[in-house]
VOVEX-874510 format. One line per field, with one value per residue (C-alpha): x negated, y, z negated; residue number from 1. Coordinates in nm, 2 decimals, padded with zeros to 4 digits. Layout:
c1	(X  ...) .
c2	(Y  ...) .
c3	(Z  ...) .
num	(NUM  ...) .
***
This chain:
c1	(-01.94  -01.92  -02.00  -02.15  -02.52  -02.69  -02.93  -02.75  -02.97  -02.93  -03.17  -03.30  -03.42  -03.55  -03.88  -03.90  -04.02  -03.89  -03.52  -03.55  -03.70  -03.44  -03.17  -03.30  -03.28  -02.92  -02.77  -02.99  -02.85  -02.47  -02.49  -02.66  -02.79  -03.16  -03.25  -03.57  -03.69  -03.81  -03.96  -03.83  -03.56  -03.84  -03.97  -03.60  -03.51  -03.82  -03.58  -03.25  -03.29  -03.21  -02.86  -02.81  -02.44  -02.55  -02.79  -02.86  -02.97  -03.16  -03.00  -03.45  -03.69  -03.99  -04.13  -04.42  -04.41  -04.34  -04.26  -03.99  -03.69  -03.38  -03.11  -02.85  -03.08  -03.11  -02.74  -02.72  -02.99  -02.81  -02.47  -02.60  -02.73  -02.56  -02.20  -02.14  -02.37  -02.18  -02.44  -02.40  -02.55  -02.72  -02.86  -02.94  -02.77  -02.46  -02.34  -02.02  -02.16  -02.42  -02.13  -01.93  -02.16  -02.25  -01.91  -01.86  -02.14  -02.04  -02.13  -01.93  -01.96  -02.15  -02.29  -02.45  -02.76  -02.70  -02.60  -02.26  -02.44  -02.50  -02.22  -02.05  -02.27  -02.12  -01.77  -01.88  -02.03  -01.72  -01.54  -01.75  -01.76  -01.34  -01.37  -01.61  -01.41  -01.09  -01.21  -01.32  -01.01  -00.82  -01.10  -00.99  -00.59  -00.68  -00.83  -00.57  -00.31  -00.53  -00.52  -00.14  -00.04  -00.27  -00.11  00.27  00.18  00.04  00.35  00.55  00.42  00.41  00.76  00.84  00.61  00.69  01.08  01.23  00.97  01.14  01.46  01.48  01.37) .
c2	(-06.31  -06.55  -06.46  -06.66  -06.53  -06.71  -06.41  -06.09  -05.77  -05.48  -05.20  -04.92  -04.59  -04.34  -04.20  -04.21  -04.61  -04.55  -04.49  -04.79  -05.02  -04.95  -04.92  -05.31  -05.40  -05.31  -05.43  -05.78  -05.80  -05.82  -05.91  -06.16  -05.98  -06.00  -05.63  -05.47  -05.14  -04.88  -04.50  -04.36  -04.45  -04.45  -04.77  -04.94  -04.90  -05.12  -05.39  -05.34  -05.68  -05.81  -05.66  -05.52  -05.51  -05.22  -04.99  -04.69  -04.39  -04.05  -03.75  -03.61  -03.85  -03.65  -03.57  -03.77  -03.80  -03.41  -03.55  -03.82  -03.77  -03.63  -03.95  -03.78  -03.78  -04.18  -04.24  -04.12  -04.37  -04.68  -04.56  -04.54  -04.85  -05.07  -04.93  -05.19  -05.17  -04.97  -04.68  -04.51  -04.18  -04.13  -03.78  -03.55  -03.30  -03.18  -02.97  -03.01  -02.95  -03.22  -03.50  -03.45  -03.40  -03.78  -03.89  -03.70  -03.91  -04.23  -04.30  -04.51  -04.29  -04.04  -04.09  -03.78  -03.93  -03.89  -04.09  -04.26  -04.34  -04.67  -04.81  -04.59  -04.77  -05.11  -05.02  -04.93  -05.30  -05.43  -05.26  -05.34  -05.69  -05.71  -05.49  -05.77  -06.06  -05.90  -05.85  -06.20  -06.34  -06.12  -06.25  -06.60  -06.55  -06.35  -06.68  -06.92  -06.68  -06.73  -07.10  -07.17  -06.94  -07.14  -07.44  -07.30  -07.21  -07.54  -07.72  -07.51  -07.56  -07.95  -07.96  -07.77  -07.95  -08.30  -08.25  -08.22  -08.55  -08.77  -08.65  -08.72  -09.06) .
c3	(06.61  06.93  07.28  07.56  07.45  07.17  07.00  07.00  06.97  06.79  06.88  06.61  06.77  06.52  06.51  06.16  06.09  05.69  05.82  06.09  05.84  05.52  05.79  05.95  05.64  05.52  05.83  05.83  05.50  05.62  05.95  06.19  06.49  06.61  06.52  06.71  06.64  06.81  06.78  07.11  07.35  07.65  07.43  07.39  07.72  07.83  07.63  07.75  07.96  07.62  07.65  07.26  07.16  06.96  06.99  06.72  06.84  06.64  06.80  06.71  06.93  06.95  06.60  06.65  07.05  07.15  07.53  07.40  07.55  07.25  07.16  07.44  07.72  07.62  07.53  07.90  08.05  07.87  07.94  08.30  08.32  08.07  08.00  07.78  07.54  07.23  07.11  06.79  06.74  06.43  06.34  06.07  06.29  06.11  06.42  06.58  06.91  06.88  06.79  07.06  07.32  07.24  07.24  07.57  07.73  07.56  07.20  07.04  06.69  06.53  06.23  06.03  05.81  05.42  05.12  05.34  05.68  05.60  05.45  05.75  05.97  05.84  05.88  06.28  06.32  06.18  06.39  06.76  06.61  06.62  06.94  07.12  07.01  07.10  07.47  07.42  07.36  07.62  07.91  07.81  07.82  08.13  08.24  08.12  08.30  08.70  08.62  08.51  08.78  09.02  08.90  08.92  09.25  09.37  09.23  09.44  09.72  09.65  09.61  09.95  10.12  09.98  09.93  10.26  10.36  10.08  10.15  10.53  10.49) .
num	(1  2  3  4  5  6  7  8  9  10  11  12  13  14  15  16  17  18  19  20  21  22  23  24  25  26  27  28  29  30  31  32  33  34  35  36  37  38  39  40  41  42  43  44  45  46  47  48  49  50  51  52  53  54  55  56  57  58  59  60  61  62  63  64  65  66  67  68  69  70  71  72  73  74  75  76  77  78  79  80  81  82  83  84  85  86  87  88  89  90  91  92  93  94  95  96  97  98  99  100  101  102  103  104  105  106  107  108  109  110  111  112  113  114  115  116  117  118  119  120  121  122  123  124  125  126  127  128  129  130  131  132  133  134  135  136  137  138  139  140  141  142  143  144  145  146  147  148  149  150  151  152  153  154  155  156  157  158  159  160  161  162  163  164  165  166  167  168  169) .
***
């Protein structure tokens, strides 16, 4: 994965520390990102100077903390802040209603927790990993374009500046 910052963060959000902890492992397992976790999004947010690529997000915050905010309410804070970052729902709600309301305020996916989430959660990763390096790549031809038309373009002028001189001598 390569991009202009050295440590690149991926931020767990899940009040239950069993699910962050077996899902910080399977993903340290197969990928290198600097993974922090956290039991509410009020806590992750605190963070976001880190600028995750990723941040995984329980639809349920406030199991243990009744006045945490729910994973939309924070998938709206980051998206509001850092539209970047790519957030990935993942709930044990299996409600239609609940998935695209976070894909209508910016989740990347949804992921429904059960026996597939993880290796589901792998093929996402894969995925924003192409996704980052393919914007990547396009900011560099976009740069490469500015410059050779900056160059064409001083040529130009060169030549209609410096022909006619040569010329009449």
């Amino acid at each position: 994965m390569a991009t202009e910052q050295s440590t690149q963060y991926i931020f767990l959000v899940d009040d239950e520390p069993i699910q962050n902890e077996m899902l910080k492992d399977y993903i340290s397992e197969r990928f290198d990102y600097q993974i922090k976790t956290y039991e509410s999004g009020e806590d992750a947010m605190k963070d976001m100077h880190l600028n995750p690529v990723i941040v995984v997000l329980d639809f349920h915050l406030n199991s243990h903390l009744p006045s945490a905010k729910n994973g939309v309410a924070v998938l709206k804070m980051i998206k509001e802040a850092h539209p970047e970052v790519q957030v990935i729902m993942l709930s044990g709600q299996d409600k239609l209603e609940v998935a695209v309301d976070s894909m209508k305020h910016g989740a990347y996916d949804y992921v429904i927790k059960g026996e597939t989430a993880f290796s589901r959660m792998e093929n996402i990763f894969r995925n924003i990993d192409e996704l980052t390096n393919l914007r990547s790549v396009n900011a560099n031809y976009k740069k490469m374009v500015t410059f050779l038309g900056v160059v064409i373009a001083l040529i130009v002028a060169a030549s209609i500046y410096f022909v006619p001189k040569i010329s009449s001598n």
